[in-house]
C-alpha positions in Angstrom: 49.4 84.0 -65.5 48.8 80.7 -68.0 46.5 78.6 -66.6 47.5 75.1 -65.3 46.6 72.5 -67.7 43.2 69.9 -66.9 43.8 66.5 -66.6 41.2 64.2 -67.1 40.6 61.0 -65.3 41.5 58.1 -67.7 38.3 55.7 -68.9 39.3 52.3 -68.6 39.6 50.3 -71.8 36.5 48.5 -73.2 38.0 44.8 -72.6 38.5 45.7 -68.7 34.9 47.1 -68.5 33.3 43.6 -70.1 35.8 42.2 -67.8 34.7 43.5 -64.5 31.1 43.2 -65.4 31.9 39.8 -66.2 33.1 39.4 -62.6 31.1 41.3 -61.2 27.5 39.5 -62.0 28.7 35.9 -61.2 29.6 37.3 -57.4 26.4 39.4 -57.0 24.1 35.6 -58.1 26.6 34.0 -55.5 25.5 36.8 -52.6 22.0 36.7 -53.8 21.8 33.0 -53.7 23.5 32.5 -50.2 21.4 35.6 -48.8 17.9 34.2 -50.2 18.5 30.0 -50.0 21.0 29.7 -46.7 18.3 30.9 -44.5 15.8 29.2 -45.8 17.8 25.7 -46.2 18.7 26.1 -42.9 15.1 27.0 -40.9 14.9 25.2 -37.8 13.9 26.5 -34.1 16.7 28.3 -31.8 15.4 29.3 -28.6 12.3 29.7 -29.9 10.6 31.3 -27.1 7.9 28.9 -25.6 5.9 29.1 -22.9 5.1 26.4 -20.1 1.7 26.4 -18.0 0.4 24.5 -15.2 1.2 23.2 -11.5 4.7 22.5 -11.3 4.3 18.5 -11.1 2.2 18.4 -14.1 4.2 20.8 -16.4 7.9 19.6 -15.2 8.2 16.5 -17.8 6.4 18.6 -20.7 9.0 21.3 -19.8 12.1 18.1 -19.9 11.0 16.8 -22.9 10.7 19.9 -24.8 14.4 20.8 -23.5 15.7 17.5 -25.1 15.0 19.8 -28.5 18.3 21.0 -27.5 18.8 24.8 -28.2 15.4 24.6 -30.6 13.4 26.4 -27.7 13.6 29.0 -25.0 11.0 27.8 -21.9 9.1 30.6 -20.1 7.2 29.0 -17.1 3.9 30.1 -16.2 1.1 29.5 -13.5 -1.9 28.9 -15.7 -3.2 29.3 -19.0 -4.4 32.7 -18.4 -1.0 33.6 -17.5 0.2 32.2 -20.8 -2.1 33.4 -23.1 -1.3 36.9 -21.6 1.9 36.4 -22.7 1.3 35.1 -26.2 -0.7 38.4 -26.6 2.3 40.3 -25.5 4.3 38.8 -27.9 6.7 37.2 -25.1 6.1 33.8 -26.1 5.0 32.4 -29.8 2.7 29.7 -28.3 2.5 27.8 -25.0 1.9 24.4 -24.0 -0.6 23.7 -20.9 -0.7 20.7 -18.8 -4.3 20.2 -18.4 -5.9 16.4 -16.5 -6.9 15.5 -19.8 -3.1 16.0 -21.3 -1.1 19.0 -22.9 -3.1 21.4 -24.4 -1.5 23.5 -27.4 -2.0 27.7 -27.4 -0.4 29.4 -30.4 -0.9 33.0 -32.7 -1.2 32.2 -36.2 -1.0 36.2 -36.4 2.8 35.9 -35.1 3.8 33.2 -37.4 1.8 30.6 -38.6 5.0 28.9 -39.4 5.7 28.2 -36.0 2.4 27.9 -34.9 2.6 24.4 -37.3 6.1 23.9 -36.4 4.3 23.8 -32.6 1.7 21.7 -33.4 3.7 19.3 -35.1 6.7 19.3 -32.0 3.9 18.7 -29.4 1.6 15.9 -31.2 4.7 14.2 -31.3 5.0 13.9 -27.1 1.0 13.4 -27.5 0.8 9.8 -25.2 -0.7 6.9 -28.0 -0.4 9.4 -30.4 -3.7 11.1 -29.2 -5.2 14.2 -30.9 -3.9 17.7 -28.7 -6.6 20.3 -28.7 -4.8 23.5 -30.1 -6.2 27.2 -29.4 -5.5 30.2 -31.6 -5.0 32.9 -29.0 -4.2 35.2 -32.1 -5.4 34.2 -35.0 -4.1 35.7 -38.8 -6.6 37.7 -41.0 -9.0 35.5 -42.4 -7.5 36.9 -45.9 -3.5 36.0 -45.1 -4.6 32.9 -42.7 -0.8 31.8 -44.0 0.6 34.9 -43.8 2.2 34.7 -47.2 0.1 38.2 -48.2 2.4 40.1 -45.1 5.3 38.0 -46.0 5.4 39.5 -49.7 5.1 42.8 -48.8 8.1 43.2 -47.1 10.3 43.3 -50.5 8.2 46.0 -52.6 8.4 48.2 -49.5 12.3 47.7 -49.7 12.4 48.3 -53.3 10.1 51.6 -52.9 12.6 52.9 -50.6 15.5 52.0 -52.6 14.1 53.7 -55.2 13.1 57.1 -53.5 16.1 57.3 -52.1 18.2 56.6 -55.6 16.1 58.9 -57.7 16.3 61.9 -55.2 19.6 61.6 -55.2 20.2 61.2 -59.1 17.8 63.9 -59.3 20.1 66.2 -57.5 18.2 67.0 -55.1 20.6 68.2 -51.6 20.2 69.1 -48.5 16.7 70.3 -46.5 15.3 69.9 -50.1 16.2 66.1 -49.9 15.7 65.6 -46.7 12.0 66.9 -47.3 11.4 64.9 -50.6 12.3 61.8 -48.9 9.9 62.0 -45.6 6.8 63.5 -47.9 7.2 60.5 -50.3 7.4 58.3 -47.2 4.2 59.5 -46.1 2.6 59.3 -49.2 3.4 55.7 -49.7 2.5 54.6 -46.1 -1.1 55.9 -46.8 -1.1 54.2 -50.1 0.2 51.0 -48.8 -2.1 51.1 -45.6 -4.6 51.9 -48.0 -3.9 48.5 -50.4 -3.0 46.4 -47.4 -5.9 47.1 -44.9 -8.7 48.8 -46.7 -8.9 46.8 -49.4 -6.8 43.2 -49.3 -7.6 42.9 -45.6 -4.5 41.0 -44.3 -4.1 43.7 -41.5 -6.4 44.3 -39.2 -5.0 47.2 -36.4 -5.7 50.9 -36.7 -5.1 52.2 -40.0 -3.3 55.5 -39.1 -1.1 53.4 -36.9 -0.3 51.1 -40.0 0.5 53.3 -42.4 2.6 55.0 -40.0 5.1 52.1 -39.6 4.9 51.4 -43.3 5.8 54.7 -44.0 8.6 54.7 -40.9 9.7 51.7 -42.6 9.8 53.7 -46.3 11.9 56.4 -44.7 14.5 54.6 -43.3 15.4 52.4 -46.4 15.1 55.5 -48.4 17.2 58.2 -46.5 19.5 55.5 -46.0 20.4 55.1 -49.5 20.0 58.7 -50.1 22.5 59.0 -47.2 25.0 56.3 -48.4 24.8 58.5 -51.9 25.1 61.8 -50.0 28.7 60.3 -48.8 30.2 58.5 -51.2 28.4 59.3 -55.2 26.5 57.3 -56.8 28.3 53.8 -55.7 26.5 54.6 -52.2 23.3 54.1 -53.9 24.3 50.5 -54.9 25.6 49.3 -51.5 21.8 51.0 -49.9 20.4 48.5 -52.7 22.2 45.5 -51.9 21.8 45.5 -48.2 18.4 46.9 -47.7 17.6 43.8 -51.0 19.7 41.3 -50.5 20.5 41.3 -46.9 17.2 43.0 -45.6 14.9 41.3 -47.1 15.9 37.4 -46.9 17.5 38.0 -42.9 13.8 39.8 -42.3 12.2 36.4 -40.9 9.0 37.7 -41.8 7.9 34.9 -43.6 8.5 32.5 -40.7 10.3 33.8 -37.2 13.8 35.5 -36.7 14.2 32.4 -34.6 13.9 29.9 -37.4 16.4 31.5 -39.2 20.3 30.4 -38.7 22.1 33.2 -36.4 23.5 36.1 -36.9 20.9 36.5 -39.7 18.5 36.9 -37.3 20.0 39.1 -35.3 21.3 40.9 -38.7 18.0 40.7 -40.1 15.9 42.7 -37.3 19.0 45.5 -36.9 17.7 46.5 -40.7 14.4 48.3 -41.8 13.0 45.4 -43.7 13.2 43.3 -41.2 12.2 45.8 -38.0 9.4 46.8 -39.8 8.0 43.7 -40.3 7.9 42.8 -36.3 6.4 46.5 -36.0 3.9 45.8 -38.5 2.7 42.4 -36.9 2.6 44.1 -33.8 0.9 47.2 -34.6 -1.0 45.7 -36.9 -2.6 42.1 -34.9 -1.2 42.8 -31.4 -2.1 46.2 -30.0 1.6 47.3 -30.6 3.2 45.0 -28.2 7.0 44.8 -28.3 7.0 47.6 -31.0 9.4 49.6 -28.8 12.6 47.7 -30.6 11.8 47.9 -34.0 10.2 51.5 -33.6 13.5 52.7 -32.1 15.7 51.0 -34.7 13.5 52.1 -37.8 14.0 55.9 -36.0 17.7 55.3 -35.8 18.2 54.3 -39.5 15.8 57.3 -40.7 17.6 59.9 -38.6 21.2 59.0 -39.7 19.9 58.9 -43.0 18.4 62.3 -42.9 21.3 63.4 -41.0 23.9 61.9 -43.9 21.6 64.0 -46.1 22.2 66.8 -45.2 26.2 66.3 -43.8 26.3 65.2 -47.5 25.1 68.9 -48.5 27.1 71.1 -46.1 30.7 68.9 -47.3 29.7 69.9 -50.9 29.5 73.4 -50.1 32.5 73.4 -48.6 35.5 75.4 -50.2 38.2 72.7 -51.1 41.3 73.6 -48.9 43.6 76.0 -51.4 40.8 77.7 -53.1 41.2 80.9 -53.3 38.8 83.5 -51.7 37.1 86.3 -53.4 39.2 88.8 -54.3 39.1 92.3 -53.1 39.1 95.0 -55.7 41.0 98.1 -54.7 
């Protein structure tokens, strides 16, 4: 029986390829440009939440005039200051202001944002009567060696990129299935220790437990990385480019690490703590200067984006083993 002639996919002609790249690179500047500078041209408070503390006659006008920010903060009401500095340290409010006899009195947590923490500073001198000095406490202070936390901030995009890159080489490696899916959480591990090891033992800009920290950093690893193994695992290698561009360009910027996911305009935010770079970096503030307060939320959405991941990995595997429909079976010899 002659055998049915092969037909190849046609390559596109030379001009078109120049073409499309030509295309292509001005549209990928315009998405890198709007993901990195629109956030950042457009920081500004939204229901930032702010706590409130002190007898209800002496804290009601602090509480009116900070509502006339309108929508810039989010007022939680408290007794007393040790009420509010309880909540600072649970990471329910960024900083509170208390109404003492002598006038407001300013708590904040450099180690949650010291962005905010000046952004408070500077909101409540303002409402300061005569313009007098308000004592300010650091309930939580930053690391003596990232007192901006610019160190934390500039960690969050080599961790992206690491995980980008695991997940893209084990995939262009050829690597499928329980092979892959074991590749990817042994080179998480590895470069959770390493960067626990670069960030704690020897820069110094975290300060929790150690094993706890490279944990997240590692959680954080794995879920960038088997979800661009994943995407590749579906779709070829194009699945590796779309894992780059929203885990780089959309990830990174939306994180709010450098300031507050309420400083940034919404839904980036929002967007920003739904991906690893960004959930990682509210689970590494919390493991890492809070006792691991709120670190349910961004533990649970760093677990979801590893286990799909892992579990694209290896969907991925079992599709290519598949017969295609038609194929003929193995045939019986007589």
């Amino acid at each position: 029986m002659p055998t049915p002639p092969t037909t190849s996919t046609p390559t596109p002609a030379p001009g078109r390829r120049a073409l499309a790249v030509t295309l292509l690179v001005p549209v990928l500047a315009a998405l890198a440009l709007w993901a990195f500078a629109w956030p950042a041209a457009r920081t500004a408070p939204r229901d930032l939440p702010l706590g409130v503390a002190g007898t209800a006659t002496a804290a009601e006008p602090i509480a009116r005039q900070l509502a006339r920010h309108d929508g810039a903060f989010d007022i939680h009401r408290y007794a007393d200051e040790a009420a509010a500095r309880s909540a600072i340290e649970d990471r329910a409010v960024y900083g509170a202001v208390v109404a003492t006899q002598r006038g407001p009195k300013l708590l904040t947590a450099t180690a949650a944002s010291p962005v905010v923490a000046q952004l408070l500073g500077q909101a409540v001198q303002r409402q300061a009567p005569r313009g007098a000095p308000v004592p300010t406490v650091d309930v939580v202070p930053a690391p003596a060696a990232d007192p901006r936390g610019s160190a934390l901030g500039s960690s969050v995009l080599p961790m992206a990129i690491a995980g980008v890159a695991a997940g893209a080489l084990i995939a262009l490696r050829g690597l499928r299935g329980l092979r892959a899916a074991a590749a990817l959480v042994a080179t998480a591990v590895l470069v959770g220790a390493v960067a626990a090891a670069l960030t704690h033992s020897w820069l110094g800009i975290l300060t929790g437990d150690w094993r706890a920290e490279a944990g997240v950093l590692g959680l954080s690893t794995l879920a960038v990385s088997a979800a661009v193994a994943g995407f590749a695992a579906l779709f070829g290698p194009a699945g590796i480019g779309v894992g780059g561009l929203l885990m780089v360009l959309i990830g990174n910027p939306f994180s709010g690490v450098t300031s507050a996911p309420y400083l940034l305009p919404e839904p980036a935010g929002l967007l920003g703590q739904l991906l690893p770079p960004g959930a990682g970096g509210s689970l590494l503030r919390s493991v890492a200067f809070f006792d691991g307060a709120r670190a349910t939320a961004p533990a649970v959405t760093l677990g979801a984006w590893a286990a799909l991941g892992l579990a694209a990995v290896l969907l991925g595997a079992a599709v290519r083993k598949r017969p295609a429909p038609g194929a003929a079976g193995p045939t019986a010899v007589g």
